[in-house]
CHARMM-style PDB file with segment names, atoms N, HN, CA, C and O in Angstrom:
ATOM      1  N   UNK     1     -15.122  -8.950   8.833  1.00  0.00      PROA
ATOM      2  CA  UNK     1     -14.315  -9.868   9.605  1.00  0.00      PROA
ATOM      3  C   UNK     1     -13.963  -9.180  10.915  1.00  0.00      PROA
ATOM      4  O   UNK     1     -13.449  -8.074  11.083  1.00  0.00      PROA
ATOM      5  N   UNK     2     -14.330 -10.023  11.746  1.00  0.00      PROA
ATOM      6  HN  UNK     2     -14.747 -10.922  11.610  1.00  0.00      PROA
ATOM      7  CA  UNK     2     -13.791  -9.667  13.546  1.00  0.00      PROA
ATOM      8  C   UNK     2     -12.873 -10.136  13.824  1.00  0.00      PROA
ATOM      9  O   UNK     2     -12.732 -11.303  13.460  1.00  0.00      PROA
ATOM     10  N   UNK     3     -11.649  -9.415  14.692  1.00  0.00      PROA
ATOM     11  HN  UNK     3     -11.763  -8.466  14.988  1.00  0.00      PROA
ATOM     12  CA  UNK     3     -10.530 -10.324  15.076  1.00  0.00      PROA
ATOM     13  C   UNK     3     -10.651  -9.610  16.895  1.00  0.00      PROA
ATOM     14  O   UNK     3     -10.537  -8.413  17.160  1.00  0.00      PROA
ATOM     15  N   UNK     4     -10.837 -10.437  17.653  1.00  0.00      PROA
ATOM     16  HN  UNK     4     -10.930 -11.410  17.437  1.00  0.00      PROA
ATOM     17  CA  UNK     4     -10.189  -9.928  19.132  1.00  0.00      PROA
ATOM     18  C   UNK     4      -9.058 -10.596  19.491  1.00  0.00      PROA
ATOM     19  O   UNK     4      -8.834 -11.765  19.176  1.00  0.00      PROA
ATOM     20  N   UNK     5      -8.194  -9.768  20.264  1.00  0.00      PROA
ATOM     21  HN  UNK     5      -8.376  -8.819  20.519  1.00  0.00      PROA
ATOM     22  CA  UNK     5      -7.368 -10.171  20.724  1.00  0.00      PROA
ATOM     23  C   UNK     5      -6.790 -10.218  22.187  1.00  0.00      PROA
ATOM     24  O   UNK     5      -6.069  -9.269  22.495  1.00  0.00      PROA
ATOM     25  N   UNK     6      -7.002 -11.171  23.108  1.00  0.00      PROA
ATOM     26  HN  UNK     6      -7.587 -11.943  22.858  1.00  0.00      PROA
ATOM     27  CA  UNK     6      -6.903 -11.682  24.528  1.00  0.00      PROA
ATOM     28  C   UNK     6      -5.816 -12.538  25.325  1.00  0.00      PROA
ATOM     29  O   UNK     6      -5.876 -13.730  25.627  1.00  0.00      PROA
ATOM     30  N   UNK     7      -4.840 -11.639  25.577  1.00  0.00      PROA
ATOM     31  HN  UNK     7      -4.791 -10.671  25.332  1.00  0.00      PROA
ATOM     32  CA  UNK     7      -3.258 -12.068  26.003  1.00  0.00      PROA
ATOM     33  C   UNK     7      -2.602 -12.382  24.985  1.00  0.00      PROA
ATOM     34  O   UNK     7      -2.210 -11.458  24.272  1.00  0.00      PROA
ATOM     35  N   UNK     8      -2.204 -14.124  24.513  1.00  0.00      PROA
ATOM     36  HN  UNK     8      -2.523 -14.875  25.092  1.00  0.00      PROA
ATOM     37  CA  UNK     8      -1.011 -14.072  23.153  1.00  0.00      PROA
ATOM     38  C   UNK     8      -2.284 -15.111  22.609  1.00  0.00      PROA
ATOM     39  O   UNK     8      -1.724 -16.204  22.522  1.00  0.00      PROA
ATOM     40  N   UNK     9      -3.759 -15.294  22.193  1.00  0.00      PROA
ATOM     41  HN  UNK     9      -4.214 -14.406  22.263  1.00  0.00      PROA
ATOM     42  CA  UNK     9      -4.833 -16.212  21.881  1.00  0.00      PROA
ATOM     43  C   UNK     9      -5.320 -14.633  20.831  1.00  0.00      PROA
ATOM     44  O   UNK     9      -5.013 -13.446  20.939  1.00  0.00      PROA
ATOM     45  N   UNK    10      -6.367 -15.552  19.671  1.00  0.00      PROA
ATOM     46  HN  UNK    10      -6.617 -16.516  19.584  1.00  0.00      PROA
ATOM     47  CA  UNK    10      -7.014 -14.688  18.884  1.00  0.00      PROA
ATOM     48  C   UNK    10      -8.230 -15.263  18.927  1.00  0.00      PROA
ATOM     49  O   UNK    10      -8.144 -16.479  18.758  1.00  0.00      PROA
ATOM     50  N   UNK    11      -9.674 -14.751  19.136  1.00  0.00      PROA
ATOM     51  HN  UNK    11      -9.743 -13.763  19.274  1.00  0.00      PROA
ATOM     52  CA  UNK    11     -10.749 -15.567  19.348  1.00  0.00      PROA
ATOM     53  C   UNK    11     -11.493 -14.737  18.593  1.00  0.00      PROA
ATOM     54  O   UNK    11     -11.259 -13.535  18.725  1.00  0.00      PROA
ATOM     55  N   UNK    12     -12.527 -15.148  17.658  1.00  0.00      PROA
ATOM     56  HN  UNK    12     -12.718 -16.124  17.551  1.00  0.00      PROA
ATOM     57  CA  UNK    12     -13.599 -14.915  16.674  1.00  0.00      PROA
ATOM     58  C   UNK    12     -12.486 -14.399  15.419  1.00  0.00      PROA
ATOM     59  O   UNK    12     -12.919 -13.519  14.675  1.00  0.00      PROA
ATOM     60  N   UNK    13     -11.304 -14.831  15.201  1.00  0.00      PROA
ATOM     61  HN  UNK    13     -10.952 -15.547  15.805  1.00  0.00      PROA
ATOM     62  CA  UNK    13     -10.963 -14.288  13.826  1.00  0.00      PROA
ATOM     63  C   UNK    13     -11.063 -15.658  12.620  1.00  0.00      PROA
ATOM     64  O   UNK    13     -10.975 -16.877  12.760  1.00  0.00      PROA
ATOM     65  N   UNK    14     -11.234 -14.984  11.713  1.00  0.00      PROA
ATOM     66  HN  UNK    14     -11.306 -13.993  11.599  1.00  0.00      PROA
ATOM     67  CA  UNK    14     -11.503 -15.789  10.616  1.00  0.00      PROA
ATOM     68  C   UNK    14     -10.783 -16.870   9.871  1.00  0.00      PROA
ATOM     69  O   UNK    14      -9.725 -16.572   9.316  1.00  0.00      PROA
ATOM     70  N   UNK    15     -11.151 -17.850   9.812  1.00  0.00      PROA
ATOM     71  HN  UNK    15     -12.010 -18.092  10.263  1.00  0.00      PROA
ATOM     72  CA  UNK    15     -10.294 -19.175   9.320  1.00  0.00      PROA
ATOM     73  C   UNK    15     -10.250 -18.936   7.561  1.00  0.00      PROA
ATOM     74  O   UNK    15      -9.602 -19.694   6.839  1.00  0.00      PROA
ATOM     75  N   UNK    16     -10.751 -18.199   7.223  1.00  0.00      PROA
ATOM     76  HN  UNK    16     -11.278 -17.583   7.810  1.00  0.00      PROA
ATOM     77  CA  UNK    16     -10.836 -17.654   5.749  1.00  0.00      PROA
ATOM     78  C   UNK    16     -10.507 -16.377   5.520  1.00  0.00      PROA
ATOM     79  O   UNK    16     -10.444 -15.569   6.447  1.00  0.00      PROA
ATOM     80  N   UNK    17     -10.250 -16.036   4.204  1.00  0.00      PROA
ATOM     81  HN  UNK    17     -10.302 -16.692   3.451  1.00  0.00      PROA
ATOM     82  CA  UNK    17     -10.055 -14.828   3.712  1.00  0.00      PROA
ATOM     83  C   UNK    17     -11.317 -14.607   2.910  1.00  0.00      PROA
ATOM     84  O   UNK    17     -11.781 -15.513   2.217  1.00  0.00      PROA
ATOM     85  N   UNK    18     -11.954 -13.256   3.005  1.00  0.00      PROA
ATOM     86  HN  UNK    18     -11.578 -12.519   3.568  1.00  0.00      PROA
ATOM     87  CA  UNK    18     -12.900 -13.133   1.930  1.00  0.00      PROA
ATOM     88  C   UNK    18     -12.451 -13.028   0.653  1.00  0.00      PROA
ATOM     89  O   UNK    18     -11.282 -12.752   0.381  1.00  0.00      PROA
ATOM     90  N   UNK    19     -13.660 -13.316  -0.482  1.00  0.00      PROA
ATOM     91  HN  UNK    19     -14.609 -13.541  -0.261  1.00  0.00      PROA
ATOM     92  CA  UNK    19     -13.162 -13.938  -2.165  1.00  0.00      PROA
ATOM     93  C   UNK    19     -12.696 -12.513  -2.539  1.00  0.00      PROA
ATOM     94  O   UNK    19     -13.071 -11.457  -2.030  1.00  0.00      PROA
ATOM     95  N   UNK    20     -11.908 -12.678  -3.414  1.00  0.00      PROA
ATOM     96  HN  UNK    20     -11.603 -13.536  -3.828  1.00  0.00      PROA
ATOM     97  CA  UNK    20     -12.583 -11.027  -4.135  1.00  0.00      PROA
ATOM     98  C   UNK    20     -11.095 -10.101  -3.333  1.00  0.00      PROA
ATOM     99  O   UNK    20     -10.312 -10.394  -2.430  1.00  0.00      PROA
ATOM    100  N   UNK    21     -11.203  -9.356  -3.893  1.00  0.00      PROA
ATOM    101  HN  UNK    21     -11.839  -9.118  -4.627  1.00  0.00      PROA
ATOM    102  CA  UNK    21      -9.775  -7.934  -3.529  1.00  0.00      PROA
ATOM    103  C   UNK    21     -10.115  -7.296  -1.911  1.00  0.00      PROA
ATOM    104  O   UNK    21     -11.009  -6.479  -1.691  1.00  0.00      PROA
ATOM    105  N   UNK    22      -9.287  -7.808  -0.976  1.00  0.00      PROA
ATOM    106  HN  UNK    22      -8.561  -8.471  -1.155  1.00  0.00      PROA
ATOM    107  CA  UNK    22      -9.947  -7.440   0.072  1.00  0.00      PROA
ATOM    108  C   UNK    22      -8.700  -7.054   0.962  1.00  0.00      PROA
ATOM    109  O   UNK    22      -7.727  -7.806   0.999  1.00  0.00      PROA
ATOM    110  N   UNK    23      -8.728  -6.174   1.496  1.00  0.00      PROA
ATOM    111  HN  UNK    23      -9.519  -5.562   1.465  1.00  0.00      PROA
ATOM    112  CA  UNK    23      -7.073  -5.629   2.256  1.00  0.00      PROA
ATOM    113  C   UNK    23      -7.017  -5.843   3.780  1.00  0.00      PROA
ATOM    114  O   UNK    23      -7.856  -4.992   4.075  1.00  0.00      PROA
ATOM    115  N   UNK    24      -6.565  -6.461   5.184  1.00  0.00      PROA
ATOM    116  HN  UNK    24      -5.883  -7.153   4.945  1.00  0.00      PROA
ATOM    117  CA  UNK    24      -6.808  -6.564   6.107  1.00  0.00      PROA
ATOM    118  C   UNK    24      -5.755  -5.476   6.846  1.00  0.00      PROA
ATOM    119  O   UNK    24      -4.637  -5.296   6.362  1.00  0.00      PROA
ATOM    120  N   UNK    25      -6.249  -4.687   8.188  1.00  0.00      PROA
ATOM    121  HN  UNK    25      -7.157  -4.833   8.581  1.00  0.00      PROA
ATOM    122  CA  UNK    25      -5.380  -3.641   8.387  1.00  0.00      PROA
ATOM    123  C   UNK    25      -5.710  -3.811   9.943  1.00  0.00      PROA
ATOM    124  O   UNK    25      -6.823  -4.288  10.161  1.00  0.00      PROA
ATOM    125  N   UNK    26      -5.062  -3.553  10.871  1.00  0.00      PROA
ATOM    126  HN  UNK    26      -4.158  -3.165  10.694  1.00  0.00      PROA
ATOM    127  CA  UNK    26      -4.954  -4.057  12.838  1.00  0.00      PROA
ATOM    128  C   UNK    26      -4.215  -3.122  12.974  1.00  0.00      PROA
ATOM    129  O   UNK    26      -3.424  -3.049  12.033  1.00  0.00      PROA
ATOM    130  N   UNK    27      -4.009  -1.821  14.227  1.00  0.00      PROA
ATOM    131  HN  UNK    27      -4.651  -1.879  14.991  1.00  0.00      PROA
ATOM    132  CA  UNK    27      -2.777  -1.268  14.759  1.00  0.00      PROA
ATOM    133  C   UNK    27      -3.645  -1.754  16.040  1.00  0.00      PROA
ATOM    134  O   UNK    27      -4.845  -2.014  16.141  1.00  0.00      PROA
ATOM    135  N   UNK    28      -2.471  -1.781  17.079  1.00  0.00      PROA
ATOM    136  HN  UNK    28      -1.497  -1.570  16.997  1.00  0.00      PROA
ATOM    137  CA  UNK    28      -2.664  -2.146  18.852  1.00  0.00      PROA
ATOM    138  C   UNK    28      -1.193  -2.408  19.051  1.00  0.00      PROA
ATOM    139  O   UNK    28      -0.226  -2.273  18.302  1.00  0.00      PROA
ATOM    140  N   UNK    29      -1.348  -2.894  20.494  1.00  0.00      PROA
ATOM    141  HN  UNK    29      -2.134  -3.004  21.102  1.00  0.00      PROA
ATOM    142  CA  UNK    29      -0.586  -2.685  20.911  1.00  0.00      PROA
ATOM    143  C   UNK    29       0.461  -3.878  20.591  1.00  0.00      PROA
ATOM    144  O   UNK    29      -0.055  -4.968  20.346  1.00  0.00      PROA
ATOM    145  N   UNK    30       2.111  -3.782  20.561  1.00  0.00      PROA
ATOM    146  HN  UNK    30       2.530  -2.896  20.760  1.00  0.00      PROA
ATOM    147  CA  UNK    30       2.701  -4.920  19.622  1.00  0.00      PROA
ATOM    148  C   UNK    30       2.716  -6.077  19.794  1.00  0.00      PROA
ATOM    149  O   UNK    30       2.954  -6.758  18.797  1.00  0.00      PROA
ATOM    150  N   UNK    31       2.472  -6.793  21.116  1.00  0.00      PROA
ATOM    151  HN  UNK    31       2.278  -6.240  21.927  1.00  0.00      PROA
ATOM    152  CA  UNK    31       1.953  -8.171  20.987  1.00  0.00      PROA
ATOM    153  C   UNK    31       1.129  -8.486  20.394  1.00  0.00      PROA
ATOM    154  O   UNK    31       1.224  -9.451  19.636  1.00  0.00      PROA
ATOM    155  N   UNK    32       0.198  -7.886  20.511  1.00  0.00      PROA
ATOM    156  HN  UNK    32       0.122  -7.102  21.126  1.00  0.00      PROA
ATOM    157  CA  UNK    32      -1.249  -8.289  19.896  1.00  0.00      PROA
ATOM    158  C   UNK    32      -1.246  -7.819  18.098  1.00  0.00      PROA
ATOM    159  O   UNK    32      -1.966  -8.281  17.212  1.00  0.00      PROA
ATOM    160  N   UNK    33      -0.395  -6.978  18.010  1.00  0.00      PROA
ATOM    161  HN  UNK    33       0.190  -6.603  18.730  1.00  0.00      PROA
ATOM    162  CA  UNK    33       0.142  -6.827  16.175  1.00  0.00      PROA
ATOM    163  C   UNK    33       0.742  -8.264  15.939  1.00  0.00      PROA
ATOM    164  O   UNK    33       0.501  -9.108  15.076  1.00  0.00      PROA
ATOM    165  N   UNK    34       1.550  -8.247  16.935  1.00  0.00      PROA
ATOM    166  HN  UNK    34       1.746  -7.561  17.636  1.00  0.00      PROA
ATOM    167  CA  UNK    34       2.277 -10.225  16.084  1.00  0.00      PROA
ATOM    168  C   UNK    34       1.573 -10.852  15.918  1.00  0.00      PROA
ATOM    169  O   UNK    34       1.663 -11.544  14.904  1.00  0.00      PROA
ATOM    170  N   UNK    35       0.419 -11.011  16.812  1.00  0.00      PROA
ATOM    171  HN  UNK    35       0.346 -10.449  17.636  1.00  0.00      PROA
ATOM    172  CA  UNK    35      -0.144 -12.192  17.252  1.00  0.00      PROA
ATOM    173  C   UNK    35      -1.336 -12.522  15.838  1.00  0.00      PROA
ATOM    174  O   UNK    35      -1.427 -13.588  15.231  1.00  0.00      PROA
ATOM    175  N   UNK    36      -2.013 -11.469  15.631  1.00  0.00      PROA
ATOM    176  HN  UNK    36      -1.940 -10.603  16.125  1.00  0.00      PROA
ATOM    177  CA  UNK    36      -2.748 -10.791  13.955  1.00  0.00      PROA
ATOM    178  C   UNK    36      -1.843 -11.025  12.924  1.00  0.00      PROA
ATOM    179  O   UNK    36      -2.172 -11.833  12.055  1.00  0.00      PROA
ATOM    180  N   UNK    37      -0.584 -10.376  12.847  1.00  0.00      PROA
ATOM    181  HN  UNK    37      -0.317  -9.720  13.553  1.00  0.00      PROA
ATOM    182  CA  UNK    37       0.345 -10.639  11.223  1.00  0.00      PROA
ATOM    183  C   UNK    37       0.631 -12.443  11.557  1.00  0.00      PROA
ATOM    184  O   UNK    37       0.828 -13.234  10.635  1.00  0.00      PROA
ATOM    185  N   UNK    38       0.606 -12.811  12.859  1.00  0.00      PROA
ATOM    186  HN  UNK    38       0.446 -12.168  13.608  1.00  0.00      PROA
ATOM    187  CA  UNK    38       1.612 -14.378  12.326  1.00  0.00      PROA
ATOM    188  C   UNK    38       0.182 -15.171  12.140  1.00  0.00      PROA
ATOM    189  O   UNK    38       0.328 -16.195  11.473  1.00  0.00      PROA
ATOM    190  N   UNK    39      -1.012 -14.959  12.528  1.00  0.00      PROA
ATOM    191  HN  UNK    39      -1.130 -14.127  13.070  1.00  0.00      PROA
ATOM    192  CA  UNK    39      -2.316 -15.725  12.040  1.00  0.00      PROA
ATOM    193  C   UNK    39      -2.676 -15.081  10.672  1.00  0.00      PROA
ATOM    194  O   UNK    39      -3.627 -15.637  10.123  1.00  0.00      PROA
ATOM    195  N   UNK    40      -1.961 -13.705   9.785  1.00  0.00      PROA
ATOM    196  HN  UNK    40      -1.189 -13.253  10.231  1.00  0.00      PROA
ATOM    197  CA  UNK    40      -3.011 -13.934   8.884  1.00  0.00      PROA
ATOM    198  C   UNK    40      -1.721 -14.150   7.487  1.00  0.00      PROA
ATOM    199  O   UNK    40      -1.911 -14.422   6.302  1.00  0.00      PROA
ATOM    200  N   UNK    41      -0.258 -13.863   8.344  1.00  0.00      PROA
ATOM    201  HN  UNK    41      -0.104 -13.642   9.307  1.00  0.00      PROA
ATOM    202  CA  UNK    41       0.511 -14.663   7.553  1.00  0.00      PROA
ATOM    203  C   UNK    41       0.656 -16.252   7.382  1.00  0.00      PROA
ATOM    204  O   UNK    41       0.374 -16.964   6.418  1.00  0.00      PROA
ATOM    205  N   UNK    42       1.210 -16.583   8.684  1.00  0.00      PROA
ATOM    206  HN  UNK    42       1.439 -16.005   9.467  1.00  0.00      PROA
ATOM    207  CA  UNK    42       1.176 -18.221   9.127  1.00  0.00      PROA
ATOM    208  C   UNK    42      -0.201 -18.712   8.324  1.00  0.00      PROA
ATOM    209  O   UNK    42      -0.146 -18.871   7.105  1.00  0.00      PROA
ATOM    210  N   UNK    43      -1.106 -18.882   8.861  1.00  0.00      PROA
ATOM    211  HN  UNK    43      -1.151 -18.753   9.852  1.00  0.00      PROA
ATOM    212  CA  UNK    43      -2.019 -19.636   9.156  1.00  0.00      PROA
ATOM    213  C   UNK    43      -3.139 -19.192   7.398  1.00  0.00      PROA
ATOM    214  O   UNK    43      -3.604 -19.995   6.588  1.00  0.00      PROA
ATOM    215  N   UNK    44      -3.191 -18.181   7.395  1.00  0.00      PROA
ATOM    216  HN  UNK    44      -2.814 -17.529   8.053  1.00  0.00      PROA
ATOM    217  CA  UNK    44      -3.854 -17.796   6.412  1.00  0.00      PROA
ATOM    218  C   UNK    44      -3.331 -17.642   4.841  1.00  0.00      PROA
ATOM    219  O   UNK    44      -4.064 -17.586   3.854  1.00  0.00      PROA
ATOM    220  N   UNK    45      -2.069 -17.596   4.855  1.00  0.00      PROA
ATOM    221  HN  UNK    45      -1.473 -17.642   5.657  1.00  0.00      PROA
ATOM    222  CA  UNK    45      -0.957 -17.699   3.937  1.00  0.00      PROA
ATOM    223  C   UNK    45      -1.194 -15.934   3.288  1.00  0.00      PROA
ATOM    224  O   UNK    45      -0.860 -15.749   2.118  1.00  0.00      PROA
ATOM    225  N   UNK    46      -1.644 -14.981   3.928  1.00  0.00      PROA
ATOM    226  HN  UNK    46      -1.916 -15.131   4.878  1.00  0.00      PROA
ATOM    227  CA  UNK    46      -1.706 -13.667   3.337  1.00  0.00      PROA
ATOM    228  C   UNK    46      -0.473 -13.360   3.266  1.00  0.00      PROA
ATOM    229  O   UNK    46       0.171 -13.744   4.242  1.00  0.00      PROA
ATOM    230  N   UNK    47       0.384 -12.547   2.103  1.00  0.00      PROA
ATOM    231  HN  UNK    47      -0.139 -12.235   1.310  1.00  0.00      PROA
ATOM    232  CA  UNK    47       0.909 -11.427   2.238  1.00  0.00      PROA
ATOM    233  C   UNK    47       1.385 -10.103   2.589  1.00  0.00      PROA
ATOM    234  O   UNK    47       0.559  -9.344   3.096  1.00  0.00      PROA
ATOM    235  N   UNK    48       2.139  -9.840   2.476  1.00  0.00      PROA
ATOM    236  HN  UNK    48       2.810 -10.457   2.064  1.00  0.00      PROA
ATOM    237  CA  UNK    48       2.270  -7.895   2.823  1.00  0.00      PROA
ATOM    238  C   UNK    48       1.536  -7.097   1.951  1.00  0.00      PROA
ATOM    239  O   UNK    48       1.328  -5.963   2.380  1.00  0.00      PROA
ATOM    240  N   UNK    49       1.097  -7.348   0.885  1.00  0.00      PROA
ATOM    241  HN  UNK    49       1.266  -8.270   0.536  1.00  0.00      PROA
ATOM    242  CA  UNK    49       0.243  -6.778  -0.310  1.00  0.00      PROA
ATOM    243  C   UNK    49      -1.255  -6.680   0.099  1.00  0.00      PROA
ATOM    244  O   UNK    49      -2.032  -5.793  -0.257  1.00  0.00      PROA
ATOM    245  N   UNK    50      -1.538  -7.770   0.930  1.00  0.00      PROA
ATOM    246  HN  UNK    50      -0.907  -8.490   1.219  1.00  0.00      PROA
ATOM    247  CA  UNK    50      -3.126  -7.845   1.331  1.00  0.00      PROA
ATOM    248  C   UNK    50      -2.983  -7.012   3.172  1.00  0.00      PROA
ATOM    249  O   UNK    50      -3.540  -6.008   3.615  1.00  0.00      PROA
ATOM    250  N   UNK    51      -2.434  -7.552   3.537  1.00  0.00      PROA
ATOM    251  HN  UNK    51      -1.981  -8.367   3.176  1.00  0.00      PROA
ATOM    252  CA  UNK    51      -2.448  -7.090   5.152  1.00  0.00      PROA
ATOM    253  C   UNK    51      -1.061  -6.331   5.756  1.00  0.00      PROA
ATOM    254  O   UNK    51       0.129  -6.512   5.498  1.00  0.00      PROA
ATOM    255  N   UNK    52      -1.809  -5.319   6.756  1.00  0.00      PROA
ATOM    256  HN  UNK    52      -2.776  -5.172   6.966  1.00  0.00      PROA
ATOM    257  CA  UNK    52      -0.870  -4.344   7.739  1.00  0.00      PROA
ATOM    258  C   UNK    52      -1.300  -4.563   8.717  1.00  0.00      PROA
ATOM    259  O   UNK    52      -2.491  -4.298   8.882  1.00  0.00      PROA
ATOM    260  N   UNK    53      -0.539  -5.137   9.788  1.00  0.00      PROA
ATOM    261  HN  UNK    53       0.428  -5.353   9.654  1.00  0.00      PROA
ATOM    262  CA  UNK    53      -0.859  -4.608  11.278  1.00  0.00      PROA
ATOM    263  C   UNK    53       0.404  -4.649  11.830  1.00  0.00      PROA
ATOM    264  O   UNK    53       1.331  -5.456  11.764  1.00  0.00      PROA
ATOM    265  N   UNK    54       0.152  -3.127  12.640  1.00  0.00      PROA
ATOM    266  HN  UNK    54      -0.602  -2.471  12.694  1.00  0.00      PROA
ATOM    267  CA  UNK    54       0.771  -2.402  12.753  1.00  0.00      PROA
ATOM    268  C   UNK    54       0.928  -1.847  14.263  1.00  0.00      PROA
ATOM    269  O   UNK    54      -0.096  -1.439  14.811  1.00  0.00      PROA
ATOM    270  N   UNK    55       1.690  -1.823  14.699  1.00  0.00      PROA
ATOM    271  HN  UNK    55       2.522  -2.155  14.254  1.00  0.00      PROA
ATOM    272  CA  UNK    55       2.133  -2.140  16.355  1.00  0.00      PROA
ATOM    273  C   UNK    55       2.572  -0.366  16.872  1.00  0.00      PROA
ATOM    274  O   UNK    55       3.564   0.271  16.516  1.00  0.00      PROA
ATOM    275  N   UNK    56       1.435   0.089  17.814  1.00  0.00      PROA
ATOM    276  HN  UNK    56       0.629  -0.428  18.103  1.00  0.00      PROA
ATOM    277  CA  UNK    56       1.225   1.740  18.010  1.00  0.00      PROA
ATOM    278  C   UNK    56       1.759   1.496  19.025  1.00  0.00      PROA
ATOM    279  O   UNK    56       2.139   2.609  19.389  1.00  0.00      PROA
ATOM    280  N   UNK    57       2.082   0.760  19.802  1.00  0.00      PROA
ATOM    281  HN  UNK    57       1.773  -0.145  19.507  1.00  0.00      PROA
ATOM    282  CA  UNK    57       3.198   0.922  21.496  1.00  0.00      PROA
ATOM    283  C   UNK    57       3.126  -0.312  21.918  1.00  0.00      PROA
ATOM    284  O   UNK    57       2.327  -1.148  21.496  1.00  0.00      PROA
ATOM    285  N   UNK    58       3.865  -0.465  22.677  1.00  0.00      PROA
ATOM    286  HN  UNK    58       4.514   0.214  23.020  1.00  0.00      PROA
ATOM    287  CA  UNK    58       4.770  -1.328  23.474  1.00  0.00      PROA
ATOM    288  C   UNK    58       4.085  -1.642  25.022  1.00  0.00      PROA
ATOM    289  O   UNK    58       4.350  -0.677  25.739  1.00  0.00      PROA
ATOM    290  N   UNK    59       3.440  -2.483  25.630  1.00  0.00      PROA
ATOM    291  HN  UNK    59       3.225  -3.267  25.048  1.00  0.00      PROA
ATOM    292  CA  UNK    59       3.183  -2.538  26.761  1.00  0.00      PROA
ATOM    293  C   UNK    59       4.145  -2.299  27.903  1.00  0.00      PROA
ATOM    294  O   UNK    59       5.173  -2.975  27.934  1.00  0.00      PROA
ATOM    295  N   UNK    60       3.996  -1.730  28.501  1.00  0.00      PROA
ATOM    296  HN  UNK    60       3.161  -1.180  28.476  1.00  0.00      PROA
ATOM    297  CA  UNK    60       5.211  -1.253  29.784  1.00  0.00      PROA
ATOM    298  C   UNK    60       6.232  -0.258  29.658  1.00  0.00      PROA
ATOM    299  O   UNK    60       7.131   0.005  30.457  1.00  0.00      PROA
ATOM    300  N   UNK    61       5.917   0.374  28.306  1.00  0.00      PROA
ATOM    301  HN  UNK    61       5.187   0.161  27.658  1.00  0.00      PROA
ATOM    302  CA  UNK    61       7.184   1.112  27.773  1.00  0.00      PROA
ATOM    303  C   UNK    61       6.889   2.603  27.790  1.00  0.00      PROA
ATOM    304  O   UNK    61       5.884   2.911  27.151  1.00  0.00      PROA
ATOM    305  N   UNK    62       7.350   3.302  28.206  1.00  0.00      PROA
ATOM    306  HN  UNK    62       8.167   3.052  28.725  1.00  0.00      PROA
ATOM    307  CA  UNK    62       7.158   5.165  28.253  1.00  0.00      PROA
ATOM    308  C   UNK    62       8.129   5.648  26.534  1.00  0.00      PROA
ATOM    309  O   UNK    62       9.161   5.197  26.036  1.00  0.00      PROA
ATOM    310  N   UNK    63       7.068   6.836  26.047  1.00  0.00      PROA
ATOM    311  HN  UNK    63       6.230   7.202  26.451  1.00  0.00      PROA
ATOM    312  CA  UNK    63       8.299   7.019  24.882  1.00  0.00      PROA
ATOM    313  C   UNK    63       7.563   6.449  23.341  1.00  0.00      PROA
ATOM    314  O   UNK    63       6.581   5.865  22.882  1.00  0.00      PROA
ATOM    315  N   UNK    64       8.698   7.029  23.018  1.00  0.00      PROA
ATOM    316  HN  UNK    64       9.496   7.503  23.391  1.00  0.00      PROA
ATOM    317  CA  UNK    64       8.262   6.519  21.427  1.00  0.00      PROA
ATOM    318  C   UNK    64       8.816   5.483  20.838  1.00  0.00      PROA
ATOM    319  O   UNK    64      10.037   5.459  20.688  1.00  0.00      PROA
ATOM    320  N   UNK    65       8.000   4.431  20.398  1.00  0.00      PROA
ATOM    321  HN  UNK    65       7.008   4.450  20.520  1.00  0.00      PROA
ATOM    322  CA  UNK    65       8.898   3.294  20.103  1.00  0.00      PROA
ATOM    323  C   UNK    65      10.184   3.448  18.506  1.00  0.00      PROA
ATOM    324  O   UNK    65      10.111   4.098  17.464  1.00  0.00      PROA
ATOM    325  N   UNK    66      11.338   2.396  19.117  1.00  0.00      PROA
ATOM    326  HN  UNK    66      11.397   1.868  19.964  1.00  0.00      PROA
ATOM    327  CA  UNK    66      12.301   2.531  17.971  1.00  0.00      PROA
ATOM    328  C   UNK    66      11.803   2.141  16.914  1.00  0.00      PROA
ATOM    329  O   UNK    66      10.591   2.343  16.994  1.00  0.00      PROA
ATOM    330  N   UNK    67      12.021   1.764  16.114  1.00  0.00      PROA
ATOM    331  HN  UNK    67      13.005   1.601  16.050  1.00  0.00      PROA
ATOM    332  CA  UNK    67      11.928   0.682  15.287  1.00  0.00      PROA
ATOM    333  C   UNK    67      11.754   1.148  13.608  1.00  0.00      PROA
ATOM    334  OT1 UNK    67      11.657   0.286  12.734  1.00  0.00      PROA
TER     335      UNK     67
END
């Protein structure tokens, strides 16, 4: 499965989940982490058990993020 991600849009990601035990995992930058967890939560109805993505910095931001 391909996911790109282009401003707050997701283009070539998957309208399905594959069958079968399959774990989905994204770090970038944290818009583009929301934008992945709320399509493969929202839209895909996945869990925290199946998928992580995971937000490595902050656009515009110097430093280590809080959180």
């Amino acid at each position: 499965m391909r996911t790109v991600v282009f401003g707050t849009t997701t283009t070539g990601i998957a309208s399905a989940w594959p069958t079968g035990s399959a774990f989905g995992w994204f770090a970038a930058e944290a818009a583009a982490a929301r934008i992945v967890r709320e399509h493969w939560r929202g839209t895909l109805g996945l869990g925290r058990d199946e998928t992580l993505a995971a937000a490595y910095w902050r656009r515009g931001t110097a430093g280590l993020m809080a959180g």
